[in-house]
N, CA, C and O of each residue as an XYZ file, in Angstrom:
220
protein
N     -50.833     34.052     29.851
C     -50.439     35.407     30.174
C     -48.946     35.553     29.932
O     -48.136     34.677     30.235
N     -48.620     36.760     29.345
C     -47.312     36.836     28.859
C     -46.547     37.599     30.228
O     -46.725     38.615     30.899
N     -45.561     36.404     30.189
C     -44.508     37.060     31.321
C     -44.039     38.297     31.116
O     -44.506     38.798     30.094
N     -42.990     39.249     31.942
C     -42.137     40.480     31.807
C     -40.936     39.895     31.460
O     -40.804     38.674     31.379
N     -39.988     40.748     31.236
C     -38.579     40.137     30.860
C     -37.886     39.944     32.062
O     -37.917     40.808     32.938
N     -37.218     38.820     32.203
C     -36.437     38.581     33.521
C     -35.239     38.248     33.278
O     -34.942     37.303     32.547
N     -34.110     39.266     34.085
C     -32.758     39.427     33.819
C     -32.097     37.801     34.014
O     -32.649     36.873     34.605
N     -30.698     37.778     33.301
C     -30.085     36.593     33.610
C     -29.721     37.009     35.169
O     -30.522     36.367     35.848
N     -29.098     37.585     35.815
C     -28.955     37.669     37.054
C     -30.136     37.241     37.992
O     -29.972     36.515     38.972
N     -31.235     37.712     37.635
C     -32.585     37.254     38.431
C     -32.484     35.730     38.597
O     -32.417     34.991     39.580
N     -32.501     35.495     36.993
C     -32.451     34.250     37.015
C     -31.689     33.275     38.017
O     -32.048     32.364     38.763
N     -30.508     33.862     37.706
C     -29.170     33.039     38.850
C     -29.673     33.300     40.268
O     -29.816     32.331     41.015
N     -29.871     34.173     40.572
C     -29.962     34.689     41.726
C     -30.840     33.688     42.734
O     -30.541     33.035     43.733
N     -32.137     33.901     41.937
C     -33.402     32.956     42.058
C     -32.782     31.116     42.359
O     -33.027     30.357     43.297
N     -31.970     30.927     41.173
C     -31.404     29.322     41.017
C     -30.532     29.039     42.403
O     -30.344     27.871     42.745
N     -30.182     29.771     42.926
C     -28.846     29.728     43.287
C     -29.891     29.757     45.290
O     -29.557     29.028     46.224
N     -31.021     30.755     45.336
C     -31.501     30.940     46.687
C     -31.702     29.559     46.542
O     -30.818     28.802     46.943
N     -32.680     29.129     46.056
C     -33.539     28.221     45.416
C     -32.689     27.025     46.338
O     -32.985     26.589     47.451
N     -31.647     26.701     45.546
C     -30.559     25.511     46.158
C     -30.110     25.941     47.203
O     -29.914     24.942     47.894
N     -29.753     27.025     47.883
C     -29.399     26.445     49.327
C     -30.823     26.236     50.186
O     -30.662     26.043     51.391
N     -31.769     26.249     49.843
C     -32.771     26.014     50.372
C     -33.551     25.275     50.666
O     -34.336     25.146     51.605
N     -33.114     24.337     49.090
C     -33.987     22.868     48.806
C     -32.719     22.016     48.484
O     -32.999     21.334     47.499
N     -31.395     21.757     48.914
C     -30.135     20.641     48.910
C     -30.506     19.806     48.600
O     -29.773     19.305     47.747
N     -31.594     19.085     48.867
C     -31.723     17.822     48.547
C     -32.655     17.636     47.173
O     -33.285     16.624     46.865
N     -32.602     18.418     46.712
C     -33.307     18.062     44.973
C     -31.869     18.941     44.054
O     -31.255     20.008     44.061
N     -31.918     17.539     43.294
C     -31.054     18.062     42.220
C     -30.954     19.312     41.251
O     -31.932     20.020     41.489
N     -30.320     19.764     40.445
C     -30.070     20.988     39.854
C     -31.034     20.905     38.886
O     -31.367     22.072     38.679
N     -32.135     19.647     37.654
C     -33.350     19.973     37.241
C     -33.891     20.107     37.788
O     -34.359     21.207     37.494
N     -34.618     19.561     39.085
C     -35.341     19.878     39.733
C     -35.585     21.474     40.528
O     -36.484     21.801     41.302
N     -34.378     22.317     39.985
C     -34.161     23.088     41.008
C     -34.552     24.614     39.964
O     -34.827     25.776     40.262
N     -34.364     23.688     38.320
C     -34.479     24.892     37.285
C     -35.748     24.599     37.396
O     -36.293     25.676     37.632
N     -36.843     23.457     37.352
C     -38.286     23.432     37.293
C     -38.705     24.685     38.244
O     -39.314     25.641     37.764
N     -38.358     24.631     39.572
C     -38.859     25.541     40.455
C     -38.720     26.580     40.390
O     -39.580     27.256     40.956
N     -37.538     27.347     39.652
C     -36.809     28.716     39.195
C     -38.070     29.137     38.083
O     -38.784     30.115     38.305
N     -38.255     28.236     36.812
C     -39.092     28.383     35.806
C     -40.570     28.800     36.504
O     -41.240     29.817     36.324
N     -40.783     27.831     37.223
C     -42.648     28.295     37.932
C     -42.689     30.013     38.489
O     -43.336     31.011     38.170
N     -41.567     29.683     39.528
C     -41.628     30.901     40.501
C     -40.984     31.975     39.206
O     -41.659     33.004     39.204
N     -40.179     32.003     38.416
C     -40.454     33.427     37.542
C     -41.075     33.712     36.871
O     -41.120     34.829     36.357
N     -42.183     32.234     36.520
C     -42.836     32.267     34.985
C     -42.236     32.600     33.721
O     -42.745     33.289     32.838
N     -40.802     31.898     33.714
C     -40.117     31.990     32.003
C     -40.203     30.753     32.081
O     -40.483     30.044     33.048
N     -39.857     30.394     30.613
C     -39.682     29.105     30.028
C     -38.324     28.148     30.815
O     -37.141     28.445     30.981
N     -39.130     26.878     31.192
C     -37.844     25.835     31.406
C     -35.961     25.952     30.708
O     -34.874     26.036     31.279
N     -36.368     25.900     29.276
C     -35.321     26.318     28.546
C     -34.539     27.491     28.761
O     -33.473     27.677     28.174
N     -34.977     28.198     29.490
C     -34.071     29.528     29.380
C     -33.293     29.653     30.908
O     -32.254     30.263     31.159
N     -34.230     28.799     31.909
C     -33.507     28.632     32.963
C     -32.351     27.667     32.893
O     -31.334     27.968     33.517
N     -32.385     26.556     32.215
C     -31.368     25.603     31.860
C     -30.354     26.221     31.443
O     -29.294     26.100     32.056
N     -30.454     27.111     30.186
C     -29.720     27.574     29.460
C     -28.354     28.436     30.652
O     -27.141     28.392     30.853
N     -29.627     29.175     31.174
C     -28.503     30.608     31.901
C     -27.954     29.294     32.944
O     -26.761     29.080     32.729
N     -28.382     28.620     33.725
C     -27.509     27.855     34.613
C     -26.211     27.103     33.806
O     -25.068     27.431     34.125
N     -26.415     26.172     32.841
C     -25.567     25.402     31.715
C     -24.358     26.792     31.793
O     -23.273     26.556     32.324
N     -24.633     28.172     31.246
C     -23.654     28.519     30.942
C     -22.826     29.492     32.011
O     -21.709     30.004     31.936
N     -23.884     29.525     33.069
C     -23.236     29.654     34.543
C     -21.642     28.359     34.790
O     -20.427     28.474     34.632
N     -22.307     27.547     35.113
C     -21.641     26.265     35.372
C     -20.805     26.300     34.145
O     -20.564     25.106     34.322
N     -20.142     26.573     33.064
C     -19.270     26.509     31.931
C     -18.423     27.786     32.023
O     -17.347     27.725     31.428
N     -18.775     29.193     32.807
C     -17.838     29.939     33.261
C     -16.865     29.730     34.357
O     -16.038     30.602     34.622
């Protein structure tokens, strides 16, 4: 089933609840869970965090 489009902000937003919530799993572990719960691709959550963390 084809996902909807999900903003980079969602994205962060999502990454970012995500970790203060679950501290004790690292930052892949934290895009795996971002990827399920929005249903986008692994890669695109990496991506927007990678270039989070590089601003």
């Amino acid at each position: 089933m084809a996902s909807p489009i999900v903003s980079i902000e969602r994205i962060r937003a999502e990454f970012y609840q995500v970790r203060v919530n679950t501290y004790e799993l690292s930052d892949a572990e934290v895009c795996e869970l971002v990827s399920v719960n929005l249903c986008v691709p692994l890669d695109a959550v990496r991506q927007v965090v990678e270039e989070q963390a590089e601003a």
